[in-house]
C-alpha positions in Angstrom: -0.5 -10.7 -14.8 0.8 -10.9 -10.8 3.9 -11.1 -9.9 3.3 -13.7 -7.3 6.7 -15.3 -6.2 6.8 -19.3 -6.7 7.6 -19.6 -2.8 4.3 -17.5 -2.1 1.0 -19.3 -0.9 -2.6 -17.2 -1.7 -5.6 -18.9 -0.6 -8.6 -19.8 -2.8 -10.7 -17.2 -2.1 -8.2 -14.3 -2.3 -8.8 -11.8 -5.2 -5.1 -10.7 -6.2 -5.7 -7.8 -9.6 -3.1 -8.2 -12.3 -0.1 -6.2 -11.7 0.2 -6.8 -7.8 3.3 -8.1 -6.5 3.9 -10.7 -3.6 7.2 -11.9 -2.1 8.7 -15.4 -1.0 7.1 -16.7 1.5 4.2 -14.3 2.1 0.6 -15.8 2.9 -2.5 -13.9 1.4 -5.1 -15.7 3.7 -9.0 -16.2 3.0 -11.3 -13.4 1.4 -7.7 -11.2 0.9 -8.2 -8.6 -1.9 -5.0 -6.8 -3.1 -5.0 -4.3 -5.9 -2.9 -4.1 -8.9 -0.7 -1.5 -8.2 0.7 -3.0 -4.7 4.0 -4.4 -3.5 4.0 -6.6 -1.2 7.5 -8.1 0.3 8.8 -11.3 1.3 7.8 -13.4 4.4 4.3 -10.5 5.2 1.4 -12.1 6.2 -2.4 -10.6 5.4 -4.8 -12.2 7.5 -8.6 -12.8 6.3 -10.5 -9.8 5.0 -7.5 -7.7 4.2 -7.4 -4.9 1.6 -4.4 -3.7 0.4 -4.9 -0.3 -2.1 -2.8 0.0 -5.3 0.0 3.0 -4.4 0.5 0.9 -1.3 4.2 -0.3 -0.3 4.6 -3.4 2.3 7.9 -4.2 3.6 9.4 -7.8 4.0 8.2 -9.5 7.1 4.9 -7.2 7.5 1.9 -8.8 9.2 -1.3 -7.7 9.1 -4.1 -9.3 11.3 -7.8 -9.8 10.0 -10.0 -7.2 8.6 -7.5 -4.3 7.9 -7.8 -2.0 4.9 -4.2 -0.7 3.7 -5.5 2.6 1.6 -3.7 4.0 -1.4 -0.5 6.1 -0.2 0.2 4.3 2.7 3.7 2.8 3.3 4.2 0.1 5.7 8.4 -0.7 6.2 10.2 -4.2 7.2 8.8 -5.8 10.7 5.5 -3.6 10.6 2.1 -5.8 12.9 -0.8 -4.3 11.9 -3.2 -5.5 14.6 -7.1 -6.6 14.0 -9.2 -4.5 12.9 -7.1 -1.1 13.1 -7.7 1.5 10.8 -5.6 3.5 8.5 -7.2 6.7 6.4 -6.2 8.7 3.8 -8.3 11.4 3.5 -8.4 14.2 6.6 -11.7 15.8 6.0 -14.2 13.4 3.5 -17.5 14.1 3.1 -19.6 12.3 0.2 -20.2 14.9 -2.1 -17.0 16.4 -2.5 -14.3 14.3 -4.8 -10.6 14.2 -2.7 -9.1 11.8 -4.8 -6.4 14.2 -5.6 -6.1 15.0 -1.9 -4.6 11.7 -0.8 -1.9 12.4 2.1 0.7 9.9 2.6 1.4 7.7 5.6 4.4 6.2 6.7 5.1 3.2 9.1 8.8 2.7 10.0 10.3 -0.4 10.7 9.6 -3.0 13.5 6.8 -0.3 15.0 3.3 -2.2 16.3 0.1 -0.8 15.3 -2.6 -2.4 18.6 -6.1 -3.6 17.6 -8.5 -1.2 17.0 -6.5 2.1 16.9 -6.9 4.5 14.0 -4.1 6.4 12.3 -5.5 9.5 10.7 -3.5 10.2 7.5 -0.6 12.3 7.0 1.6 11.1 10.1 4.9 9.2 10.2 5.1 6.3 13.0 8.7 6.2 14.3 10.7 2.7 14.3 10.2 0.6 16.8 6.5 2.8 17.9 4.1 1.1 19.8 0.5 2.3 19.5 -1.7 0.7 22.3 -5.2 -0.9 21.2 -8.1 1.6 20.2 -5.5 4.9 20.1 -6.3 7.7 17.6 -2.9 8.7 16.2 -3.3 12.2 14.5 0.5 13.5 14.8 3.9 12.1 14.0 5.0 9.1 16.8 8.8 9.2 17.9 10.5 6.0 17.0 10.5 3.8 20.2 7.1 6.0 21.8 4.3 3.8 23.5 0.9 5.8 22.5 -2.5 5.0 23.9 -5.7 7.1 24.5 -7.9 9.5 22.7 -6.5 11.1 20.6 -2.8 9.5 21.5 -0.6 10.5 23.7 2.6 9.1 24.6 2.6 7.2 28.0 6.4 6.1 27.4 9.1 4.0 25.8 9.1 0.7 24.0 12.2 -1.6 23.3 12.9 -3.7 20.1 12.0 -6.6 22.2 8.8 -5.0 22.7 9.0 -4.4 26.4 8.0 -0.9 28.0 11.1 0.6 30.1 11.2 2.2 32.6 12.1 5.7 31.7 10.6 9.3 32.1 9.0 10.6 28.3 11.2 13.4 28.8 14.6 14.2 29.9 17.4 11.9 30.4 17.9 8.4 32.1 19.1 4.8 31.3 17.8 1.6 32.0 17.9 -2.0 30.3 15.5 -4.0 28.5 13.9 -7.0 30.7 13.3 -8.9 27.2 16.3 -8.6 25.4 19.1 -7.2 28.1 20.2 -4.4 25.9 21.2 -0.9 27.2 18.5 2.1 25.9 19.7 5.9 27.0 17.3 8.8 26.9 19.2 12.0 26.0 16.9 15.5 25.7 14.0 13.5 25.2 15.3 11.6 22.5 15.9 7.6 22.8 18.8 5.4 22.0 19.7 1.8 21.6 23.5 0.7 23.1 23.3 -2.8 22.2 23.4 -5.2 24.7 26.0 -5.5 28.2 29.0 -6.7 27.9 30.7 -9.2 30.1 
């Protein structure tokens, strides 16, 4: 049997296998199948034509837009968007007539990082928090938390806010500026970002 919580709404046509569980508040929209062996968190939403595998881990607050497939060993954190139609794999070299079942390689999405319609994240990476992959990218290496990617295969262009606004700082080296969006302070130190919280006074 599902653990579907009480608070959770799954539409008609959704397939959910025994064993899955879905959190308060999440909405499994139309022609959604999710296996038994997945755990889906409080508040997600999985737009139509969503898969979700079985050793797949969603976060609370998690949306995914139509027509995604979540793969076995993928792991999606709190605050995840997953947009339409991107693609997530989890084998790195298949062909047909060899078996790699047992060569799964993990993903992990961190928290609050945005995934743009249409990109691809070829398994085995780690998407920093906060990430923002631009539509159609190819992601085939680890993404710093905060990076905006785009291109083919991705590249990082610059920096992101948690408000989701790019700022205006060099990818590498040091500087400072403040999100338009939000008004908090980021600082670039060696190449590495980091949130101050907003100005005082």
């Amino acid at each position: 049997m599902s653990a579907i919580d009480q608070e959770a709404t799954v539409h008609d046509s959704a397939i959910v296998d025994p064993g899955a569980s879905i959190g308060p508040g999440s909405r499994v929209w139309h022609f959604v199948h999710v296996c038994g062996e997945a755990t889906i968190g409080a508040g997600c939403s999985l737009g139509q034509n969503v898969f979700v595998g079985n050793k797949v881990v969603i976060g609370d607050n998690v949306k995914i837009q139509n027509n995604v497939s979540v793969y076995d060993n993928v792991t999606l954190e709190d605050d995840v968007f997953c947009g339409p139609s991107m693609v997530f794999t989890n084998v790195y070299n298949p062909r047909s007539a060899v078996s790699r079942k047992d060569e799964y390689r993990d993903t992990l999405v961190r928290r609050g990082a945005t995934l743009g319609a249409n990109c691809t994240i070829v398994c085995g990476v780690e998407i920093g928090e906060e990430a923002f992959v631009g539509a159609g990218a190819v992601v085939n290496r680890n993404v710093p938390p905060h990076a905006l990617m785009v291109g083919v295969p991705a590249v990082q262009i610059g920096w992101m806010s948690r408000h989701g606004e790019r700022l205006d700082l060099p990818t590498t080296g040091n500087g400072t500026t403040t999100c338009s969006g939000s008004g908090e302070r980021y600082e670039l130190i060696d190449g590495v970002l980091h949130c101050r919280g907003r100005i005082s006074g």
